[in-house]
N, C-alpha and C positions, 0 to 999 in steps of 0.2 A: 666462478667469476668473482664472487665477495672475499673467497680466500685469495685472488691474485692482488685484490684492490688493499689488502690490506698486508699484505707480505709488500707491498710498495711501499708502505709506509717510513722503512729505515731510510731508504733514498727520499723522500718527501720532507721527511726530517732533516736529513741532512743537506738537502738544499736548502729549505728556509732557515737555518741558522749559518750556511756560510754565505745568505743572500744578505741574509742579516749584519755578517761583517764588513761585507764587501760596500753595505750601501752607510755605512757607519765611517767608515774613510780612518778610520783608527784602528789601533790593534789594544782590545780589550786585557783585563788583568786575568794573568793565566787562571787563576783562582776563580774565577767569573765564568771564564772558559771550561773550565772542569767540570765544574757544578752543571753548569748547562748540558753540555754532553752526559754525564751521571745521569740527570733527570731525564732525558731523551731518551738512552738504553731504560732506563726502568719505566719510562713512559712503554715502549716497544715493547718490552717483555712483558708487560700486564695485558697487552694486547694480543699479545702470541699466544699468551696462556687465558686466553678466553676471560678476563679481567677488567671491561670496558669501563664499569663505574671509576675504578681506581684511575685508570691512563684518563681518563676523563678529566678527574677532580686534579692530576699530577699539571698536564695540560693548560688547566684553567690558571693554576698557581704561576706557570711559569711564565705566560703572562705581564705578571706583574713585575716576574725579575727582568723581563725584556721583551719590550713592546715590537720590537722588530721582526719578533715570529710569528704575526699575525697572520704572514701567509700560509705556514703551516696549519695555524688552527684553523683558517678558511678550509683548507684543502680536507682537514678531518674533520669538520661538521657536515662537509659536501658526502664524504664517505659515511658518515654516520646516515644521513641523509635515505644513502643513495640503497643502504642496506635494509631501510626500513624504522632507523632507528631515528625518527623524528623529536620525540624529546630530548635526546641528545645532541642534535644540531638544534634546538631551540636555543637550548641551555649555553652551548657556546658563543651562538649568535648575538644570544642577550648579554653576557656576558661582557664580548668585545665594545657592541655601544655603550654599555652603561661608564666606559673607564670616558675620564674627563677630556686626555690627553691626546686620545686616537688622532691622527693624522682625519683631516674631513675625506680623504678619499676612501679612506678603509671603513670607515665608519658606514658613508654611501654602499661600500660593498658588502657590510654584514647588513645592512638595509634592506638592499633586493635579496640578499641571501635567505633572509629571514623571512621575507616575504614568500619567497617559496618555500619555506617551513611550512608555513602557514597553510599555503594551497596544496601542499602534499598531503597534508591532515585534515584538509577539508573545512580548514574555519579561514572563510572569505570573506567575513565582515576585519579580521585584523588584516590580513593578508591587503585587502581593500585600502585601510588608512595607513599601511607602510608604505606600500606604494603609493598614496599622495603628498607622504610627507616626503617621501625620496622625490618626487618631483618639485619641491622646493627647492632641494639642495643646489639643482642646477646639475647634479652628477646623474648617468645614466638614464635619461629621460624618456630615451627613445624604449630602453628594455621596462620600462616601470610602466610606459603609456603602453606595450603590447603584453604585460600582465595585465594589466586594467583591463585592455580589451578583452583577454579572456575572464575575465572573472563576469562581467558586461553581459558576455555573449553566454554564459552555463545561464546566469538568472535572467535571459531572455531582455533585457535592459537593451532593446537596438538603440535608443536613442544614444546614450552612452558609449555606446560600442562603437557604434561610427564614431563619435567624437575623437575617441584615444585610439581609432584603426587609421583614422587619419592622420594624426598626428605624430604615428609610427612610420608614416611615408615620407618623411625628414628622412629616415635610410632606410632606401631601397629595397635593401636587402631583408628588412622585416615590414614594409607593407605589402597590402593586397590588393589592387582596387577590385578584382572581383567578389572575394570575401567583403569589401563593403558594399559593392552592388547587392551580395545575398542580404546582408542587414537593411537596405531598402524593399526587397523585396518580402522580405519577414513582416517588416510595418505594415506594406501595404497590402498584403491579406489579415494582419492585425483590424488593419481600418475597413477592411471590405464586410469582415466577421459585426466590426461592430455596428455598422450602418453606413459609413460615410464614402462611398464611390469614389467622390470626388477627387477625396484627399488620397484615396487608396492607388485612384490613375495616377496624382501629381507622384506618388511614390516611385509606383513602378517606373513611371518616367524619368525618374532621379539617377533610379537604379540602373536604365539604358543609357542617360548621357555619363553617368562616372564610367561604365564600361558599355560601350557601343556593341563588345562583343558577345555581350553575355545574352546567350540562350534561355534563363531563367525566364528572366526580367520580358524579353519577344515571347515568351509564352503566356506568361501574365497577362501583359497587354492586349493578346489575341484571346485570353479569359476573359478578360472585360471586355472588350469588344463583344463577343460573342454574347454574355451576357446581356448587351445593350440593343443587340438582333444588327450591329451593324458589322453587314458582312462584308465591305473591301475593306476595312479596316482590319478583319479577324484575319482575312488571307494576305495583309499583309505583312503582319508580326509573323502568323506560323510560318510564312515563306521564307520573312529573314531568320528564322532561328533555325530552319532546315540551313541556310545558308551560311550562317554563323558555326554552323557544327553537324556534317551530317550523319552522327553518330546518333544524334537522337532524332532520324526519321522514325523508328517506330513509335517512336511518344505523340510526334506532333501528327502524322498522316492520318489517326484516328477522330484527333479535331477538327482538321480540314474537312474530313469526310462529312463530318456531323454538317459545317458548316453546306455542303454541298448538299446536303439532303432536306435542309431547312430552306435554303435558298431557290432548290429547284433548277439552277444552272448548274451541268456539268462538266462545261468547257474547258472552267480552270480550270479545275480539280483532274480531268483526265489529260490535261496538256501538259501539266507540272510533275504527271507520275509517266507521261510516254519520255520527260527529258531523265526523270531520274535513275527510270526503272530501263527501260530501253537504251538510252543512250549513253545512262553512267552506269549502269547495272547495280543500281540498287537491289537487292533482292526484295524488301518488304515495298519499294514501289511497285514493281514489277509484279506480284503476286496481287497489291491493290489496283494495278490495273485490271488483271485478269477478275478478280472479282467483280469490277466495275462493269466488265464485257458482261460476262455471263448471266451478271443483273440485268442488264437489259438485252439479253438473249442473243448475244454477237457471240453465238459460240463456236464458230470456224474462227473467227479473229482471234479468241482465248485460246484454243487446242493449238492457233500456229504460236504465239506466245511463249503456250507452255512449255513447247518442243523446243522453241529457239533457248528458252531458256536453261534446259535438260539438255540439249547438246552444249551450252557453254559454262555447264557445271554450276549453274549458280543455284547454289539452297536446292540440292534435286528433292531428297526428302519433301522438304515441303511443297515445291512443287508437285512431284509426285501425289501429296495426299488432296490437292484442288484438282487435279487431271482426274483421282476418283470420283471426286465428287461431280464436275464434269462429265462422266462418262452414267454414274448415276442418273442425273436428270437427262440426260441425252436418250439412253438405252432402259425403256423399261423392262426390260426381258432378262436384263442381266443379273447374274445370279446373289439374291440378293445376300444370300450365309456367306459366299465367300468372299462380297463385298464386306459385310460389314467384320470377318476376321480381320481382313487385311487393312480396312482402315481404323479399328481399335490394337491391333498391333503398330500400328503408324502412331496414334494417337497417344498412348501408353509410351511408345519411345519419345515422342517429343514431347511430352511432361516435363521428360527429367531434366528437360534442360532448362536451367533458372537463367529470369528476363537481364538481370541488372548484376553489375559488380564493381567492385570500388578498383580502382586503377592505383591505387596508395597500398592498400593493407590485404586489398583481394576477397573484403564480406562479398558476401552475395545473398540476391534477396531478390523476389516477386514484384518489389513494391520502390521505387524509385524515388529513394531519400537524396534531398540535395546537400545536406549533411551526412556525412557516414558515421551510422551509430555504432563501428568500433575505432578508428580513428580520428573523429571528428574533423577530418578535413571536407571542408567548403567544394562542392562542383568533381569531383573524384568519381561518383559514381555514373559508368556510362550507360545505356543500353547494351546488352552483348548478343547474343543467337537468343531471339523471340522464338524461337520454334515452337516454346507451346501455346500461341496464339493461335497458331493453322488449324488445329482440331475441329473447333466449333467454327470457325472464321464465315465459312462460306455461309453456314448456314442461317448463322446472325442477322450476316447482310440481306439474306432474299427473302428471309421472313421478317427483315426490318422494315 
C-alpha cells in the first residue's frame, strides 16, 4: 500500500504545479517552468530510489521558488505522515507556517495538519495549543474543536470533552450527542467515586435529557436508584433502558432481579419477563422466567415453558441445560454420573461463547466496556449469546 501511495506521487506532483498555473491566471517564463519541472523529476527520483531526506530538503527549497505548490507539499507530508514517517511531516508542516507570505487559508491547513503530526506522535500537550490557536483563525473550527475533543477524552478531561463535542455539533456530520451523553455519564460515576450522589444523579440526568435514548445513562440512574433502596424508581430506568435497546436485556434483567429480591414483590419483575420472554421471545427473559418458577417450585409451569420454548427453537442449548437442572431437583433417583456428564458437556460448550462484542471493529470480551478498548468508539459494544451465563445460573438463583 506505501509503495502505491508513493508511485502516485508523479501524478500529485504534477497536479499541484499545473494547479499552480492554472490558479496564477498567467503563463509563467519557460525558464521558471523548466526549472520547476527539473526539480519535480529529481524530487520523484530521490524518492523512487529510497532517498527521502534528499526529495525532502529538494521539496522544502521549491517552496520558496513557488508558493503555489503548497498543495503538493500538503499531500507529501500527509504521505510521509501516513507511512510512519512523522518527523518528516513535522518538518514540512513547520516549514509551510513559518514563510511570512502563506495565503491564511494554507497556513490554517498546515495548522490542523500539524496538529495531527503531533497526535500521531503522541505529544498532546502541542497537538492541544495548535489546535487552539487554529480556533482563532476562524478557519476549520469544527475539525480543531473534534481533535480537542479527542485529545479531552484520551486524558479523561470530560469537562472539556463536552465543551469542544459540543461545539463540533455546528456540523452534523462530526457530532455525537451520544458520545456526549457517555462523557456525562464518566462524570457522574466520577462524582459517585468521590462522595457526591447528588451531583453524580444531576449528571446522569444531564446525560438522559442530551440523549433520551441512551441506555448507559437509564442504567446509571437505576444504579443510583438502587443504591438509595428506592425501588419504583430502579424499575423504572431498567425498564426504560430494556426499552431503549433490547440488546442489553442480559445486562439489565440481572438488576431488576436483585431489585425483586430486596423488595420482596415479584409481580413486576415476572410480568415484564412473561411480556418479553413469552411474548416477544426474548430468550434470556424467558429462561429468567423459568428460573423464577422453579424458585418458587411452579415446576409444571417451568417444564411447559421450557418445551414451548424448545419446540420454537429459541436458545435450546440453553434451555436444554435448565430442563436438567429441572429434572434434577424434580427426580432424585436420576442417574446422577450421567447427569452430571451431560451437563459439564453442556456447560464446557457454552463457555466458549464470549458475552460481548463491538459491532465497529468486532473485539470481544466477557466484560462490557462502553468504550471499546480497540477502536475506541462510544456505545458499539453490545451484549451477543450469554450462553455461558446458564451453567451456574440455576443454581445461583436457589441457593440465593
Amino acid at each position: 500500500m506505501n509503495e502505491l501511495l508513493w508511485l502516485l506521487l508523479p501524478v500529485a506532483a504534477a497536479t499541484g504545479w499545473w494547479s499552480g498555473r492554472i490558479r496564477s491566471g498567467r503563463r509563467e517564463p519557460y525558464k521558471k517552468n523548466s526549472n520547476l519541472r527539473e526539480d519535480y523529476i529529481k524530487g520523484i527520483n530521490y524518492l523512487l530510489n529510497e532517498q527521502p531526506d534528499k526529495a525532502l530538503d529538494l521539496f522544502i527549497r521549491m517552496v520558496d521558488v513557488d508558493s503555489e505548490t503548497v498543495d503538493t507539499h500538503l499531500l507529501l507530508a500527509s504521505l510521509f505522515r501516513k507511512r510512519g514517517e512523522v518527523e518528516r511531516a513535522i518538518r514540512i508542516h513547520q516549514n509551510l507556517i513559518a514563510r511570512p507570505n502563506l495565503d491564511a487559508r494554507y497556513r490554517a491547513t498546515a495548522l490542523l495538519e500539524l496538529g495531527k503530526d503531533y497526535m500521531h506522535a503522541g505529544l498532546l500537550d502541542r497537538a492541544e495549543s495548535l489546535y487552539r490557536e487554529l480556533l482563532d483563525t476562524g478557519h476549520f473550527t469544527v475539525e480543531a474543536s473534534c481533535e480537542l475533543q479527542r485529545i479531552y477524552e484520551q486524558e479523561k478531561d470530560w469537562e472539556k470533552a463536552i465543551k469542544y463535542a459540543e461545539a463540533a455539533l455546528n456540523e452534523p456530520a462530526h457530532g455525537d450527542v451520544a458520545v456526549i451523553a457517555h462523557y456525562w455519564c464518566e462524570l457522574a460515576i466520577k462524582k459517585r467515586k468521590e462522595g457526591y450522589p447528588r451531583i453524580a444523579w444531576s449528571y446522569a440526568q444531564h446525560a438522559l435529557s442530551r440523549d433520551p435514548g441512551h441506555v448507559r445513562a437509564c442504567i446509571l440512574l437505576g444504579d443510583f436508584s438502587f443504591e438509595n433502596k428506592n425501588v419504583r424508581s430502579s424499575n423504572k430506568y431498567y425498564t426504560k433502558a430494556i426499552r431503549n435497546d433490547v440488546q442489553y436485556i442480559p445486562v439489565v434483567l440481572p438488576k431488576l432481579y436483585e431489585v425483586c429480591r430486596f423488595s420482596g414483590d415479584r409481580r413486576y419483575f415476572i410480568k415484564l419477563l412473561t411480556r418479553l420472554g413469552v411474548e416477544e421471545g426474548h430468550a434470556e427473559a424467558l429462561i429468567y422466567l423459568v428460573r423464577m418458577l422453579i424458585e418458587s417450585k411452579e415446576y409444571s409451569e417451568a417444564r411447559m415453558l421450557l418445551r414451548k420454548g424448545l419446540d420454537r427453537n429459541v436458545a435450546p442449548l440453553r434451555l436444554l441445560r435448565e430442563y436438567l437442572s429441572l429434572e434434577q431437583i424434580e427426580n432424585s433417583d436420576i442417574s446422577t454420573d450421567l447427569f452430571r456428564m451431560v451437563a459439564r458437556t453442556l456447560d464446557e460448550y457454552l463457555e466458549q461463547w464470549l458475552e460481548f462484542q463491538c459491532v465497529n471493529c468486532g473485539f470481544r470480551s466477557r466484560q462490557l466496556f462502553w468504550s471499546c478498548p480497540s477502536c475506541h468508539n462510544w456505545g458499539t459494544i453490545k451484549p451477543g449469546s450469554s450462553l455461558n451465563r446458564v451453567g451456574n445460573a440455576h443454581r445461583e438463583m436457589v441457593s440465593g
